[in-house]
C-alpha positions in Angstrom: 0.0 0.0 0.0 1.4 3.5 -1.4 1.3 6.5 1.2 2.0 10.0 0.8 4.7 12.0 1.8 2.3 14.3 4.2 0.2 11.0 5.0 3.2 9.7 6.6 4.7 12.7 8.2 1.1 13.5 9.6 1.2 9.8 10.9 4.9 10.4 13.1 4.0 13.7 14.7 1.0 11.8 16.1 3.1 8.9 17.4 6.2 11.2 18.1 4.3 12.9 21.4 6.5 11.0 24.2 9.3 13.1 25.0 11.8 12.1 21.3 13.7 14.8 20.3 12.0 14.6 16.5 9.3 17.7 15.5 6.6 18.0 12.3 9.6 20.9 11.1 12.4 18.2 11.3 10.3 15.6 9.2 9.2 18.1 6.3 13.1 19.0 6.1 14.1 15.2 6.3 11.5 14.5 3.8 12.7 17.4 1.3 16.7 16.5 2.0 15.8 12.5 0.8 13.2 13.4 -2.1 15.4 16.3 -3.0 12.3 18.7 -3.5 11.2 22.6 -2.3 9.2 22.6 1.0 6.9 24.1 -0.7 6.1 21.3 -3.1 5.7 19.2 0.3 1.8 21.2 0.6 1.4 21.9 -3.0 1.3 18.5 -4.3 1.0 14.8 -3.1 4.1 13.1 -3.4 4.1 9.0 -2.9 6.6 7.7 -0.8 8.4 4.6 -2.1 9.8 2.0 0.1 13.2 2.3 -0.3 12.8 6.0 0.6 10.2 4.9 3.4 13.1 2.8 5.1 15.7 6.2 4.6 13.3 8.2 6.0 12.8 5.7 9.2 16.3 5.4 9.7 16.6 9.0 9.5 13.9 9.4 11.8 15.6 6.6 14.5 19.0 9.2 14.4 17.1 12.5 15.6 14.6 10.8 17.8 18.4 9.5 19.6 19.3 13.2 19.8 21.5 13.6 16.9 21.5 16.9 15.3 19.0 17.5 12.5 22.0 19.1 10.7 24.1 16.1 10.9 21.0 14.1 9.3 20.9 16.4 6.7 24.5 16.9 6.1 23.9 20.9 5.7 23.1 23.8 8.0 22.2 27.0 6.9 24.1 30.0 7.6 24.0 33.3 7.4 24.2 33.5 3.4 25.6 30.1 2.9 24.2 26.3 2.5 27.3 25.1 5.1 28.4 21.4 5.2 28.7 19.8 8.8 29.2 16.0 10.3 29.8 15.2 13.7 33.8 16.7 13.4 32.1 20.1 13.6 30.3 22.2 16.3 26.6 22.9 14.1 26.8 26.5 13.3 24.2 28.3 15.1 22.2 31.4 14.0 23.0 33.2 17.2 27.0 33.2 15.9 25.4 35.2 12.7 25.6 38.3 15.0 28.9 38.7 14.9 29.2 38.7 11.0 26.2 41.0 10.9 28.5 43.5 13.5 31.5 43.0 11.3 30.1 44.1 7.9 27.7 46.9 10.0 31.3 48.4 11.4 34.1 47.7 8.7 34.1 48.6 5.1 37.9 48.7 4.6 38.5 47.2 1.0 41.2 45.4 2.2 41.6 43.6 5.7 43.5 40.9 6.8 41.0 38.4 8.7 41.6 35.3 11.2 38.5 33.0 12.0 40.3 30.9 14.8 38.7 27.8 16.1 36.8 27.8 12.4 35.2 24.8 12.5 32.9 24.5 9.7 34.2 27.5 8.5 30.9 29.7 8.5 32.2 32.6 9.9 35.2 32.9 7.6 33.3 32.0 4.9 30.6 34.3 5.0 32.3 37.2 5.2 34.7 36.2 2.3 31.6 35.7 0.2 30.4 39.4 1.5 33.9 40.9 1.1 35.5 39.2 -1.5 38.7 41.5 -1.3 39.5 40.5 2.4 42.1 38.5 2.9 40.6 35.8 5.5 42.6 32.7 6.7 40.4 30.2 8.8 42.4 27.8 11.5 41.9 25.0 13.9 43.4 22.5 15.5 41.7 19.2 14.1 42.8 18.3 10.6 38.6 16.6 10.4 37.9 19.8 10.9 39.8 21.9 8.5 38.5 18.9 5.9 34.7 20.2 6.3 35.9 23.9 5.9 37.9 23.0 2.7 34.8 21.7 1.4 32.6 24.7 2.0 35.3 27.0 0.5 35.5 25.0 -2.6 31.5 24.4 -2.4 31.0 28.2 -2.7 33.9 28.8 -4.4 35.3 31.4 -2.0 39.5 31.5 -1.3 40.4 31.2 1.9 44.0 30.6 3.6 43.5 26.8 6.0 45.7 27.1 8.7 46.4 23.9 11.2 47.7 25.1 14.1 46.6 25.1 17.8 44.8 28.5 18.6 47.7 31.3 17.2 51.1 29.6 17.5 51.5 29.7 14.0 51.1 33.0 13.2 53.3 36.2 13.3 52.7 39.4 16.0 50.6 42.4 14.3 49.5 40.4 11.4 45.5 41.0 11.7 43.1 43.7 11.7 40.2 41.3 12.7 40.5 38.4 14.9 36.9 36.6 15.5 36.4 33.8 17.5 33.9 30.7 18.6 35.9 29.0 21.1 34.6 26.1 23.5 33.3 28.4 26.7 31.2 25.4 28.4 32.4 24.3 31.6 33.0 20.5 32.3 30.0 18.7 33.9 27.8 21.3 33.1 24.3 20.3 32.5 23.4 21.9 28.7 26.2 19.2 27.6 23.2 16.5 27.5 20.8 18.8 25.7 19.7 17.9 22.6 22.2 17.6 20.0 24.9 18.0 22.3 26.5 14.8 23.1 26.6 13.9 19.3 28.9 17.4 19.1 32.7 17.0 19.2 33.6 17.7 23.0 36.9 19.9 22.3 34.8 22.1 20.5 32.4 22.6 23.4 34.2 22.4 26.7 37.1 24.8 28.1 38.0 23.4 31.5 36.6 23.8 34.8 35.0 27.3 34.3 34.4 27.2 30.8 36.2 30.5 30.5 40.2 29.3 30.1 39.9 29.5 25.8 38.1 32.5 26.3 41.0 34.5 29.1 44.0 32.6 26.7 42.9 33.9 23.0 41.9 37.3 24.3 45.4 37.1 26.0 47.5 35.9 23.4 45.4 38.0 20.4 47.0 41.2 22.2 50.8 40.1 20.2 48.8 39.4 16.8 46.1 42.2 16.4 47.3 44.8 14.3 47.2 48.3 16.6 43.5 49.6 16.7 42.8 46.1 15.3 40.1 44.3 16.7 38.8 41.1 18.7 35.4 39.5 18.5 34.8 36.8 21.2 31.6 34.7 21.4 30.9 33.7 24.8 27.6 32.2 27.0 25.5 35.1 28.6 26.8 34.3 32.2 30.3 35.2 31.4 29.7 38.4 29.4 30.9 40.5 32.9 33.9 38.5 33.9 35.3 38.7 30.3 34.9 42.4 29.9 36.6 43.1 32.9 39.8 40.5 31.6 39.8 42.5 28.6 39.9 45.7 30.4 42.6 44.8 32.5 44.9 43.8 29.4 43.9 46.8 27.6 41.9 46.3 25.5 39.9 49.8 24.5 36.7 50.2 22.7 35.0 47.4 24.4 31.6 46.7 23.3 28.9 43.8 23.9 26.8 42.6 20.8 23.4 40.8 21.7 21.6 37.8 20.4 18.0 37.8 18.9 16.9 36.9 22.3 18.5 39.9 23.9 21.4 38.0 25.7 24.8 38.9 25.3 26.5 36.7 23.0 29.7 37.9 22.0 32.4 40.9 22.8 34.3 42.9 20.6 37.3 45.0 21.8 40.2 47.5 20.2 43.6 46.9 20.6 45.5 49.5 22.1 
């Protein structure tokens, strides 16, 4: 017996209402990720489901409901003005990172400018502002090598040049070599509870947690960043809401000038941006 692609998602929200992870949102994007169709076309029309896409869809159905990120499922995340690329060796970009690429075209419209994404991961925030500001000169770095792998294949995805850099945090670079240094660091604290949220524990742990406070990546790049900003150049640091006070006061005690906080969509703060001196 033949069912339809809404028959069947309308059938698993109505089973899917004790306590697993999986919403009516993540089915319609499954099902438009395996049939390879518009969302859109998901209401307009009534697609049959065949049974070798039936079985795809249950397995992909068995991974979320198990608290594996949707993106992961997918493959792809959307950011900011790009379709990014993501498996479990990257963090899952999240639209409250967008921020700090939305303060960073807002504030600098320098046609050239030398630009570090450290900690890249995915490479969204490198990437998107390359694809904004095609002129900058942006070089994208992390530690894991898996890593660097997913970035290279968003940069040649979108066709955007990009320096990759393997290094850990900014030992390989030279003092006073960047107007912009932007940074997602890991800022949770070991044991801390939000690690076995959903999505969480699939995420790569050295790309989450920074020690006992959560804050030791945080103290150490703004630390370090102070030898490899350009004068007047500038840091932006994304950080957890809580620890918003206790890093402004680190970066004013380094002196750091110019130090502003930039707020989510939900009015938290969410990241930091300070001037060298």
């Amino acid at each position: 017996m033949t069912q339809t692609v809404q028959g069947f998602i309308k059938k698993t929200v109505a089973f899917s209402e004790r306590g697993e992870y999986i919403k009516a949102l993540d089915l319609e994007f499954m099902a438009c990720s395996l049939l390879g169709i518009e969302r859109s076309k998901l209401f307009s029309s009534s697609i049959t489901l065949e049974k070798k896409d039936k079985t795809k869809f249950l397995s992909m159905i068995r991974r979320r409901n198990k608290g594996e990120p949707l993106a992961y499922i997918l493959g792809t995340k959307g950011f900011w003005n790009l379709d990014i690329e993501v498996n479990n060796k990257v963090l899952v970009p999240r639209p409250e990172t967008e921020i700090i690429v939305e303060d960073v075209l807002l504030n600098f419209n320098q046609k050239y400018l030398n630009v570090l994404d450290l900690g890249t991961g995915s490479g969204a925030i490198g990437l998107s502002l390359k694809k904004e500001k095609k002129e900058w000169n942006v070089y994208c770095s992390d530690l894991s090598e898996d890593a660097l792998e997913v970035t290279q294949l968003n940069s040649l995805k979108h066709n955007l040049n990009i320096h990759l850099i393997c290094c850990n945090w900014l030992n390989a670079f030279k003092p006073n070599s960047f107007d912009l240094l932007i940074s997602n660091p890991p800022y949770v604290k070991e044991g801390d509870i939000r690690l076995h949220s959903d999505g969480l524990n699939f995420e790569p742990p050295n790309a989450l947690i920074s020690g006992i406070t959560g804050m030791e990546h945080l103290f150490s790049i703004a630390s370090f960043s102070k030898r490899h900003l350009k004068k007047r150049g500038y840091l932006y640091l994304e950080h957890s809401p809580d620890q918003a006070k206790e890093l402004k006061l680190f970066l004013k005690e380094l002196n750091f000038k110019n130090i502003s906080e930039i707020f989510d969509l939900n009015g938290d703060k969410r990241a930091i941006k300070a001037q060298n001196s």
